[in-house]
MIFI-388368 format. One record per residue (C-alpha): x, y, z; residue number from 1. Coordinates in nm, 4 decimals. Example, Ala and Ser with C-alpha at 12.3 -4.5 7.8 and 13.67 -1.06 7.14 Angstrom:
BEGIN
      east     north        up  rolo
    1.2300   -0.4500    0.7800     1
    1.3670   -0.1060    0.7140     2
END
This chain:
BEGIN
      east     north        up  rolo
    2.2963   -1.7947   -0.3382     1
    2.1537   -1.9241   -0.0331     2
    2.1472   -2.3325   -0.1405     3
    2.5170   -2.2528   -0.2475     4
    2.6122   -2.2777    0.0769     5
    2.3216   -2.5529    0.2050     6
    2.0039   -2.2769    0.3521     7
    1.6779   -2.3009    0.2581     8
    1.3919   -2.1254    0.2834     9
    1.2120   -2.2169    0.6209    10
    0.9475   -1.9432    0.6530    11
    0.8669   -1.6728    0.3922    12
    0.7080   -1.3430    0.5303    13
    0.5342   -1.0939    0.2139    14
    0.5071   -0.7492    0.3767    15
    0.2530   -0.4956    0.2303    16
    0.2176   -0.1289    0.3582    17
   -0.1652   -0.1898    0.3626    18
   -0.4456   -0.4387    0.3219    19
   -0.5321   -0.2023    0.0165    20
   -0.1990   -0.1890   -0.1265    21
   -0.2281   -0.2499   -0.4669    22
   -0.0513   -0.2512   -0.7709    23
   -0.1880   -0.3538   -1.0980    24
   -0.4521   -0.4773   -0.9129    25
   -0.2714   -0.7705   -0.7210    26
   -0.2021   -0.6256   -0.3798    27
    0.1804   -0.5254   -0.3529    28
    0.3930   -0.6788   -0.1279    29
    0.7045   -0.3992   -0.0371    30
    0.9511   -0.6696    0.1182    31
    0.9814   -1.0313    0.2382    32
    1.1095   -1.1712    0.5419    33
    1.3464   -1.5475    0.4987    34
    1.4241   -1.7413    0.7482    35
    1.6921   -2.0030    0.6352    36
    1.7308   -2.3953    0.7640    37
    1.9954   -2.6370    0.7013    38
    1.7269   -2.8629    0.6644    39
    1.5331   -2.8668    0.2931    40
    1.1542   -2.8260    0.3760    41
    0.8540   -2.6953    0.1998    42
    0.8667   -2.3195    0.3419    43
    0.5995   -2.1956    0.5417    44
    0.3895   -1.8641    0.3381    45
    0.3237   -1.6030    0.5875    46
    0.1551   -1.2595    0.4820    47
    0.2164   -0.9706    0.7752    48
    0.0042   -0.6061    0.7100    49
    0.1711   -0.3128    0.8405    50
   -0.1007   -0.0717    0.8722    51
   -0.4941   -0.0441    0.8239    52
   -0.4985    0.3396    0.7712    53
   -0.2343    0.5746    0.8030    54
   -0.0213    0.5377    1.1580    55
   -0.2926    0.2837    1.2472    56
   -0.0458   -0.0563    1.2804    57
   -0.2001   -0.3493    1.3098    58
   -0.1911   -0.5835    1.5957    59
    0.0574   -0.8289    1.4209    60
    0.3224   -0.5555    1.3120    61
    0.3118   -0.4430    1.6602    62
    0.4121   -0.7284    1.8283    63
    0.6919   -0.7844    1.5927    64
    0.8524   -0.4874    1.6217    65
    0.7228   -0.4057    1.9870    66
    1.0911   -0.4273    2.1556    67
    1.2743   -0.2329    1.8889    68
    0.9844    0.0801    1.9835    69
    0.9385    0.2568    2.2859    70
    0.6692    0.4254    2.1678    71
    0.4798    0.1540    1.9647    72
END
């Protein structure tokens, strides 16, 4: 739908719960993140962990998310 109307992919984000997530033995990614370009590029593959135990969020999520949270 996207290169309908001239975006591409620019950066790709794969979002798992855990580093352990898994399902069927690949780990399971929940959601992904697009940014979209004008410009037609090779997109860059990120991979961002939300947690490393329960309520334990990792450095990475933390800063991404760290102005939407007071309490983060």
């Amino acid at each position: 739908m996207a290169s309908e109307v001239n975006l591409f992919p620019n950066r790709i984000c794969r979002v798992r719960g855990t580093e352990t997530s898994r399902h069927g033995g690949q780990a399971e990614e929940k959601r992904s993140m697009v940014e979209f370009s004008f410009e037609k590029i090779s997109p860059k593959i990120e991979n961002l962990t939300v947690e490393t135990s329960r309520h334990k969020y990792t450095e990475e999520y933390k800063n991404l998310v760290r102005e939407f949270y007071l309490k983060m």
